[in-house]
C-alpha positions as CSV (number, residue, x, y, z in Angstrom):
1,X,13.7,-9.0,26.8
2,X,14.4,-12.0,24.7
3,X,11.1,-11.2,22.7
4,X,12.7,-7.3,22.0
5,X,16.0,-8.7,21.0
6,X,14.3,-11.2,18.6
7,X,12.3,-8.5,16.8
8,X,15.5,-6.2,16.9
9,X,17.7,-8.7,15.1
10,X,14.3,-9.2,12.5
11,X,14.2,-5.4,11.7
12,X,18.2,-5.3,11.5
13,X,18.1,-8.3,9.2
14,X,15.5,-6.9,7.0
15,X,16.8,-3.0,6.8
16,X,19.7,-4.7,5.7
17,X,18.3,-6.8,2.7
18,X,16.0,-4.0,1.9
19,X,19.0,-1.2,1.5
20,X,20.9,-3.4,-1.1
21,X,17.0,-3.7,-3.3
22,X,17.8,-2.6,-6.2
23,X,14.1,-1.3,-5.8
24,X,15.2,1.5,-3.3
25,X,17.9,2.9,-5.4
26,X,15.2,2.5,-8.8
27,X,12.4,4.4,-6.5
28,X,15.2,7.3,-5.0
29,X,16.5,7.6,-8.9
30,X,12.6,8.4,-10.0
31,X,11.6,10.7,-6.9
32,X,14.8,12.8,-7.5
33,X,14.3,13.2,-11.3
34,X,10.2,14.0,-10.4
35,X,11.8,16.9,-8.7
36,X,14.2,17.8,-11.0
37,X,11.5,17.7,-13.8
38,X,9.6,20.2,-11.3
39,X,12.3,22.4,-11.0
40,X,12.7,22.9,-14.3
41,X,9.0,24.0,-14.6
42,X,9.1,25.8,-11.8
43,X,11.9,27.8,-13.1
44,X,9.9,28.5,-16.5
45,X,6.4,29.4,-14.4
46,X,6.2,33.3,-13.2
47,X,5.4,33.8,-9.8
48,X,4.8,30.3,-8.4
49,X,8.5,28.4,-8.6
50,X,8.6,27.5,-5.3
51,X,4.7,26.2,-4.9
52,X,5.5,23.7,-8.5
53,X,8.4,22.1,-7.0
54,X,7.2,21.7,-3.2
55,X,3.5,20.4,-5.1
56,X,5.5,18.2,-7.4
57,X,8.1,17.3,-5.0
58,X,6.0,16.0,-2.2
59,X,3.7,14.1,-4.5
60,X,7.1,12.5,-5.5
61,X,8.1,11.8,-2.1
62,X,4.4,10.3,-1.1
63,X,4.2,8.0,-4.7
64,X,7.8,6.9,-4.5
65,X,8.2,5.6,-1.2
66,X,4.6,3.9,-1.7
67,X,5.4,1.9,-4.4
68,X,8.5,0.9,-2.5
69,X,6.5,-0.8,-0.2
70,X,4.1,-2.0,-2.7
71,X,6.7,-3.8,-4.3
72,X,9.2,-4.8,-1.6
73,X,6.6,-5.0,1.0
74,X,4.5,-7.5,-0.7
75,X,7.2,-9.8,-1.6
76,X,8.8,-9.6,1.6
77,X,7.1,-12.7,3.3
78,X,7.4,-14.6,0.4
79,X,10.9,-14.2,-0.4
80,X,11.2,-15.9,3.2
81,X,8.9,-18.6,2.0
82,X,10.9,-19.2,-0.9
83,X,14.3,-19.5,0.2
84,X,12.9,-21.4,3.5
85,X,14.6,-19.5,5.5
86,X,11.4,-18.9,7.4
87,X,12.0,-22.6,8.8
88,X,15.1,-21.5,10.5
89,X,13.9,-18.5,11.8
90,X,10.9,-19.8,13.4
91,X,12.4,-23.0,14.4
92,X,14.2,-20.6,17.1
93,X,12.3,-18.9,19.9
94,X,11.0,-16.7,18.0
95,X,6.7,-16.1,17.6
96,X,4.9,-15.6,14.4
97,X,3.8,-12.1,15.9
98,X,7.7,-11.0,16.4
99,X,8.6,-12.1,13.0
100,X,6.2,-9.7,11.4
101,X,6.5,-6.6,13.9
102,X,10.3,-7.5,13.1
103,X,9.6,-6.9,9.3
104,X,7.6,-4.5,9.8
105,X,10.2,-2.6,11.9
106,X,12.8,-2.4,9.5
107,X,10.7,-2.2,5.9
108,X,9.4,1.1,8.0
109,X,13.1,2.2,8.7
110,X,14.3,1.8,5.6
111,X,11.1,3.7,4.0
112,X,12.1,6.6,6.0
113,X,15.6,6.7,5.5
114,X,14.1,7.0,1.9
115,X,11.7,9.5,2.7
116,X,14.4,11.4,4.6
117,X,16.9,11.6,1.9
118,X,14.1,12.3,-0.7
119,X,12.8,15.4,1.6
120,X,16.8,16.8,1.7
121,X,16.9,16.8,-2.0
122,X,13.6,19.0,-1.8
123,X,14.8,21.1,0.5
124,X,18.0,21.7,-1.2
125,X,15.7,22.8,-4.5
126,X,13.1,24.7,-2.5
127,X,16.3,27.1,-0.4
128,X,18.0,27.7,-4.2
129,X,14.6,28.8,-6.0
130,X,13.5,30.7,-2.4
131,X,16.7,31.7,-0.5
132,X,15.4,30.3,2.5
133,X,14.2,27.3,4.4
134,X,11.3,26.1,3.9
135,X,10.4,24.3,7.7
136,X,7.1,23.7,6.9
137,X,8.4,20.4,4.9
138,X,9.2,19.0,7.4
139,X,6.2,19.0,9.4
140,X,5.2,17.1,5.8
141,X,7.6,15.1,6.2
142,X,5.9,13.8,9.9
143,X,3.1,13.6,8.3
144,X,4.5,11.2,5.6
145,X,6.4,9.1,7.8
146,X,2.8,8.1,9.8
147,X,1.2,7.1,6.3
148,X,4.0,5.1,5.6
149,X,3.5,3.4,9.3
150,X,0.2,2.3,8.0
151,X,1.0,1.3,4.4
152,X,3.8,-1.0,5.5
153,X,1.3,-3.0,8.0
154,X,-0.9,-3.0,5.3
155,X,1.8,-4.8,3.2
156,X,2.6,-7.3,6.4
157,X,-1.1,-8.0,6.5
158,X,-1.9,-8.3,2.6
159,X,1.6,-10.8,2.9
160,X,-0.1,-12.8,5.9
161,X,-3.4,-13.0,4.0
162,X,-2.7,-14.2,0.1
163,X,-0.6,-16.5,-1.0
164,X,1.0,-14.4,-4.2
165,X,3.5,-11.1,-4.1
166,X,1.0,-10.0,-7.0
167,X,-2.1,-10.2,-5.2
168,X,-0.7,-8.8,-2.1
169,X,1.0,-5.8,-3.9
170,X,-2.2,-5.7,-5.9
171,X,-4.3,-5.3,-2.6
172,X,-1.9,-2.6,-0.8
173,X,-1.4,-0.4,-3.4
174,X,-5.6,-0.3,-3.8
175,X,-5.8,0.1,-0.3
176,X,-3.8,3.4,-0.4
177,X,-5.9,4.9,-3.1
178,X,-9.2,4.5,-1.9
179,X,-7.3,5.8,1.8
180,X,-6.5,8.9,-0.3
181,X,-9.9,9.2,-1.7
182,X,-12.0,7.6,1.8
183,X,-13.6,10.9,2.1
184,X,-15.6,10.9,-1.2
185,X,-17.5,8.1,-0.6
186,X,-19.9,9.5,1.3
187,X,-20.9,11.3,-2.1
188,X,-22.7,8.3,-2.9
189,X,-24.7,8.8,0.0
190,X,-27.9,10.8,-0.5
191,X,-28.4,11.5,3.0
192,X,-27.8,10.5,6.6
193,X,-31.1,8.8,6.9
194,X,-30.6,7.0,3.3
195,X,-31.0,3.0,4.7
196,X,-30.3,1.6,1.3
197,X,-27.9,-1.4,0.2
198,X,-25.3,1.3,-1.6
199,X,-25.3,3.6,0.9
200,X,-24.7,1.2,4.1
201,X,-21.7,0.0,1.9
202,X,-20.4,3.4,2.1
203,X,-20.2,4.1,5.6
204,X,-18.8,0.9,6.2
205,X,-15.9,1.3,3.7
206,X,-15.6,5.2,4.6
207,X,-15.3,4.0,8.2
208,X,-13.1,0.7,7.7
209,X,-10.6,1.7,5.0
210,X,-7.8,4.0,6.5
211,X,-8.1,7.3,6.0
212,X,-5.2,8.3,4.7
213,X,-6.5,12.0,3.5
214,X,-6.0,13.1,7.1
215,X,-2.2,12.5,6.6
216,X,-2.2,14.1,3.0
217,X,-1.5,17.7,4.1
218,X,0.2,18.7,0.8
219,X,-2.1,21.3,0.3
220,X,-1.4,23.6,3.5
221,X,2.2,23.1,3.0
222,X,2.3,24.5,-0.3
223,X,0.6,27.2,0.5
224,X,2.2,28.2,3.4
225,X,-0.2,26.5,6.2
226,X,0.5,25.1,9.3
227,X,-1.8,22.2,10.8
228,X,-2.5,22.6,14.3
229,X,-1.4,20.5,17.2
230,X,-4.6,19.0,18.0
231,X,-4.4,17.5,14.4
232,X,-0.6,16.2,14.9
233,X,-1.8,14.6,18.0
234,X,-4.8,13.0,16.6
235,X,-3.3,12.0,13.3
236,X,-0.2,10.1,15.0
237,X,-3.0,8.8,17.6
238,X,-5.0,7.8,14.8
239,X,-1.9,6.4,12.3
240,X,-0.4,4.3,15.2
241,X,-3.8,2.5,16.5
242,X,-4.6,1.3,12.3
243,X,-1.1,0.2,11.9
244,X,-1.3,-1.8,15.8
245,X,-4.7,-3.2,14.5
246,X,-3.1,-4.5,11.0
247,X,-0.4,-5.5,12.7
248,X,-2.8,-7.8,15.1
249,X,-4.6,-9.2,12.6
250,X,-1.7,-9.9,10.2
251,X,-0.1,-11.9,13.6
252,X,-3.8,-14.0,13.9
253,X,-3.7,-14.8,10.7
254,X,-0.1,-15.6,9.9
255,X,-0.5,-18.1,13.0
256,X,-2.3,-20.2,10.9
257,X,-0.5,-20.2,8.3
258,X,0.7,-23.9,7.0
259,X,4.1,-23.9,5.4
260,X,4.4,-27.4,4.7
């Protein structure tokens, strides 16, 4: 119980210094006007309004909230370091592994409040242009919300591996691409039986890097598509396992880590 309270009072502490980031108010500011910019083409497009601004509105969504945690995220360990106020905190009973499932705990709560208001702005536009409600965003929205699970414990791990905010934004936001785009390296290989240097590469990137496409249902929800439950099921499987296995290895490495 002491353990729970610890990581409770961690998250709390960090939703609240993420909330007042000028960052989250920068990245709400430029999802809202993405989707205002799409409404307004929408509006001027015949017969697909309501596809433009759910295509355009969810890619804002998706983008925004990621480069929220690219750029909070990566900084958030080292803002600790800096103002050594990581001295206090682990000078009480608290673990190295509770002080990152802390952070990560509340950077993921305050993403989704983000996510959440972002999606009710989207909504708002899709029921004026349509006349109705659109449900099927918020399935998306789901969807989003276990991305963002693993992009955040990407950024506690990147934070626990390097040194620099740079580096570790740097290595987050590259992990999210090639996440996006896991599926195409197996273009490279020639054929399941292909044993060369290039194509073992492959497979072991296509299998190690997260693959993030599974989450990306944009394209069904636009077009009016509903992923089935066995897909739900696997993807949240599937989502909370990577982030659990980030998480661990962000704690074994962090507990190394020499402050002095």
């Amino acid at each position: 119980m002491r353990g729970l309270s610890a990581i409770a009072a961690l998250a709390v502490s960090t939703f609240r210094e993420l909330i007042r980031s000028k960052v989250l108010y920068t990245t709400i500011f430029f999802a809202f006007a993405v989707i205002a910019i799409a409404s307004c083409f929408g509006v001027g497009t015949i017969g697909d309004q309501g596809k433009i601004v759910k295509d355009f509105g969810l890619f804002a969504i998706s983008f925004g909230s990621t480069m929220f945690i690219v750029v909070s995220g990566a900084a958030l360990l080292n803002k600790e370091l800096q103002r050594k106020t990581i001295y206090n905190i682990l000078s009480k009973p608290v673990t190295r592994a509770q002080f990152l499932i802390g952070k990560f705990l509340g950077m993921f709560a305050t993403t989704a409040i983000m996510v959440g208001m972002m999606a009710i702005m989207l909504l708002a536009f899709c029921f004026i242009l349509e006349g109705s409600l659109d449900v099927l965003l918020l399935v998306g929205l789901v969807y989003m919300l276990l991305e963002i699970s693993v992009i955040c414990a990407a950024a506690i791990f990147f934070s626990a591996l390097v040194v620099t905010p740079l580096l570790s934004g740097f290595f987050t936001l590259a992990l999210f691409l090639c996440g996006r785009s896991a599926e195409y390296l197996l273009y490279f290989v020639k054929s399941p039986e292909d044993g060369s240097v290039l194509a073992t590469v492959m497979r072991c990137l296509y299998w190690g890097l997260p693959n993030l496409a599974q989450l990306n249902i944009s394209n069904l929800l636009v077009y009016g598509k509903t992923p089935t439950f066995d897909h739900l099921l696997f993807s949240l499987c599937y989502s909370v396992s990577y982030s659990c296995l980030l998480l661990l290895l962000a704690a074994m490495i962090f507990r190394k880590r020499d402050f002095n």
